[in-house]
Structures are given as structure tokens and as C-alpha cells.
C-alpha positions as CSV (number, residue, x, y, z in Angstrom):
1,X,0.0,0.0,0.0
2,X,2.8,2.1,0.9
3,X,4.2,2.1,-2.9
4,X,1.1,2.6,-4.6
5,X,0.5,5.5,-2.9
6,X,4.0,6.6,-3.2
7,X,3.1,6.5,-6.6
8,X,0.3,7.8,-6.4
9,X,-1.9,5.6,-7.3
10,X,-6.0,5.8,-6.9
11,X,-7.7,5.0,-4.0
12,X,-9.7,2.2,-5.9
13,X,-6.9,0.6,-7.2
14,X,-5.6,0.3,-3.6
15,X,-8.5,-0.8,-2.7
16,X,-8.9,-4.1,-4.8
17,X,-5.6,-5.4,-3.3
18,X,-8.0,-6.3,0.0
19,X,-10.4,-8.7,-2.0
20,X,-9.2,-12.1,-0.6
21,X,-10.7,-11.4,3.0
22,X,-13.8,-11.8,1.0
23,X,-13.3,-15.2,-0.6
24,X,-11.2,-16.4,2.3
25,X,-13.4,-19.5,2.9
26,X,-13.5,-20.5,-0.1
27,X,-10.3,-20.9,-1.1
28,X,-9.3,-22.7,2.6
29,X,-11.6,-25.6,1.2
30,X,-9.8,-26.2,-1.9
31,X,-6.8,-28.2,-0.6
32,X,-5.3,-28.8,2.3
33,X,-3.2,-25.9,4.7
34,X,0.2,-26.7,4.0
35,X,-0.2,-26.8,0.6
36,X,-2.5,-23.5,0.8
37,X,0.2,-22.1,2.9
38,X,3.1,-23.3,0.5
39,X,1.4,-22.0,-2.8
40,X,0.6,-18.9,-1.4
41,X,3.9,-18.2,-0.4
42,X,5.1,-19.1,-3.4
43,X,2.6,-16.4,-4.9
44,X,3.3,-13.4,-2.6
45,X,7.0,-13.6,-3.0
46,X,6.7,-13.7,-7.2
47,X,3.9,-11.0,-7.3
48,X,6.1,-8.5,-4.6
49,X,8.3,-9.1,-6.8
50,X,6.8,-8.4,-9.9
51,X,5.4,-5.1,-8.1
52,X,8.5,-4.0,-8.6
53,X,7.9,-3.6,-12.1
54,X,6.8,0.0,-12.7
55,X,4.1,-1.0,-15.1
56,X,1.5,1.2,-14.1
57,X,-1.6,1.4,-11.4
58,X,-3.2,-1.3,-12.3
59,X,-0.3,-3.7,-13.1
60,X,0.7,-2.7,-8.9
61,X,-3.1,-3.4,-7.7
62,X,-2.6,-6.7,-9.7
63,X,0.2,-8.0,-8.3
64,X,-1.0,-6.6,-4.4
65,X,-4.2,-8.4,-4.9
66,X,-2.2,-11.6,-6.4
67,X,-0.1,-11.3,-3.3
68,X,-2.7,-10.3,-0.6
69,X,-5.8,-12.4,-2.4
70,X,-5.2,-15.6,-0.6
71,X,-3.2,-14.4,2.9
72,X,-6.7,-14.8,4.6
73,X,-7.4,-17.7,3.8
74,X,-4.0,-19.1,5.1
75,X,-4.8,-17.3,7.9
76,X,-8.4,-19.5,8.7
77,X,-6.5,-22.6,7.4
78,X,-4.0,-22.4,10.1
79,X,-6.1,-21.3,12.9
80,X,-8.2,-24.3,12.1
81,X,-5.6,-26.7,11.6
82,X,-4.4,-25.8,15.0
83,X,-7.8,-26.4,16.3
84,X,-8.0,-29.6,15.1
85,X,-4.4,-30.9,15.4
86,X,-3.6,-29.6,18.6
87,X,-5.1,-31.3,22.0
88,X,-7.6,-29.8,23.2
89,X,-6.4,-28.7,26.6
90,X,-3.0,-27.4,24.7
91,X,-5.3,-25.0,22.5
92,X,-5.7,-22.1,24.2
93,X,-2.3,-22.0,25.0
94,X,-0.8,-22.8,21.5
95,X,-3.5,-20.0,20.1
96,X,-2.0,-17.5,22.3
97,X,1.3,-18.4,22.0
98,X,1.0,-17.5,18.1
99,X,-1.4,-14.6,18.6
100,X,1.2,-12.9,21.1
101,X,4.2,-14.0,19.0
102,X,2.0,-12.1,15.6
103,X,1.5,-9.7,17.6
104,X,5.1,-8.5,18.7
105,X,6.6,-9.0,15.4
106,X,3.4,-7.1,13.6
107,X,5.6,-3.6,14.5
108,X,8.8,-4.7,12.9
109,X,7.3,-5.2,9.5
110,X,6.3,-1.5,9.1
111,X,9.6,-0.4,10.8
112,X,11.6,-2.3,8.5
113,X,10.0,-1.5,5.3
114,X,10.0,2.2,6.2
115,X,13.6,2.0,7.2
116,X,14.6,-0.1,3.9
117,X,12.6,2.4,1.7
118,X,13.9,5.4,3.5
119,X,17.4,4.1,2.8
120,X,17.3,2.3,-0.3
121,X,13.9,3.6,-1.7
122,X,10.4,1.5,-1.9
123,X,11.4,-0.6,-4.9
124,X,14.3,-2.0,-3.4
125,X,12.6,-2.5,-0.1
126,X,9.7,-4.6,-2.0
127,X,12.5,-6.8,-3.4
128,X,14.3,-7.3,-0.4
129,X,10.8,-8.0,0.6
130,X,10.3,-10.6,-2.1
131,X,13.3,-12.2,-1.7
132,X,12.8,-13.0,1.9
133,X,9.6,-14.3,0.7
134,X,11.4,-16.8,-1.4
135,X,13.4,-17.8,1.3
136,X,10.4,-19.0,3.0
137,X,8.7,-20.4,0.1
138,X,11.6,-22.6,0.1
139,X,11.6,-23.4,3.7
140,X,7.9,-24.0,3.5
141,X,8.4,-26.6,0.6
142,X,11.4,-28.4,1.5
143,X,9.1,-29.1,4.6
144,X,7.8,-32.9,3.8
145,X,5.0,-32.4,6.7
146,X,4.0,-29.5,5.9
147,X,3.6,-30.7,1.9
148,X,1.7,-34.4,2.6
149,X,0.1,-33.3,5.8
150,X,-3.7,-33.9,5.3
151,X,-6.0,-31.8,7.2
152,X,-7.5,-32.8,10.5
153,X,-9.5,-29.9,10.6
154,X,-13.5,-29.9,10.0
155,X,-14.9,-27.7,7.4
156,X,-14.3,-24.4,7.2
């Protein structure tokens, strides 16, 4: 959001990058978390990358909504799978444990894109972005649980 409107792109353009929260449900059914949560890693570290790309507006709003279209849905995919994999007197603890652990590091993503595009400029701080992304694509892949895992979870 922060380079679109750097470049000053519309306010409906920035606001079609937030259409996944919408169709979050549906695309948690599809297949199982860990390979939602692999493929859309995969995605949002090509499409940041790609934002790079000074096409124009709507090429950026692409690429945003590519990245951001399916990050809620991995969101309700692994609180569910936690749900339903976890025991059940361990769940509230795990939950928070994750929810506190989101919630400290939510600052430092802000800080250090600000910092990285004050420094080096927005473009360079999206592909440093992207390329961390790719880092955990790769994690996220090379991890055989996380690939073959089936769900345990019920319906979303």
C-alpha cells in the first residue's frame, strides 16, 4: 500500500488489493493448509516481486491483490488446523502463544519496510521483501509435513 500511494496511485486501485478477505473460505476448502500455505507463499513472493515492475496502477493493484488475495485464507486454514491438530487442553495455550508472537513481530514489518525504503527507496525495499519471501517459500516446501500433511480440521 505504501508504494502505490508513493506513486500515487487511486484510492480504488488500492482498494482491490484487499479482495481475498472476502473469498477467504472458499479458497481454505480447496486443498489442504500446507499446501495452501506453501502456494501462497510461493505467490506473494513472485507477485512482490513483480510489483516491482513499474508498469503502471493497475499492473501494482494486480500484483498486491495476487499477493494479498489468498493471505486470509491461510490465515483460517491455520487457525483451524491448530484447532483440530492440537489437543484440546494445549489449544488455548498454542492460540495465544501464536497470537502474542503475531502480535510482537506485527511492528517490525512497518519499521523495516519504512527503514529499507527510506534508505534504499520503496522498490528495493519490496524486493528485499520478495526475496525474503522466497526464502520461506523454500523453507515452506522443502518441509515434507508441511507438503503431505492432510487436514484434521472440519470444514471451514
Amino acid at each position: 500500500m505504501v508504494l502505490m500511494t508513493y506513486r500515487g496511485d487511486s484510492p480504488t486501485a488500492i482498494g482491490l488489493v484487499i479482495v481475498g478477505a472476502l473469498l477467504a473460505g472458499k479458497i481454505a476448502r480447496l486443498t489442504s493448509p500446507g499446501r495452501l500455505m506453501i502456494g501462497v507463499f510461493w505467490i506473494a513472493a513472485v507477485a512482490f516481486g513483480l510489483i516491482a515492475l513499474d508498469v503502471g496502477t493497475w499492473w501494482t493493484a494486480l500484483m498486491c491483490a495476487a499477493a494479498v488475495f489468498t493471505m486470509p485464507a491461510v490465515n483460517v486454514a491455520a487457525m483451524t488446523e491448530i484447532t483440530g491438530t492440537v489437543p484440546e487442553v494445549m489449544v488455548g495455550r498454542v492460540l495465544s502463544t501464536v497470537r502474542v508472537t503475531a502480535g510482537m513481530a506485527s511492528p517490525l514489518g512497518p519499521l523495516v519496510a519504512g527503514l529499507l525504503s527510506q534508505w534504499f527507496g520503496p522498490t528495493t525495499a519490496i524486493l528485499a521483501f520478495s526475496g525474503y519471501l522466497l526464502v520461506v517459500s523454500a523453507v515452506a516446501t522443502s518441509s515434507r509435513s508441511l507438503r503431505v500433511a492432510p487436514s484434521q480440521s472440519v470444514p471451514i
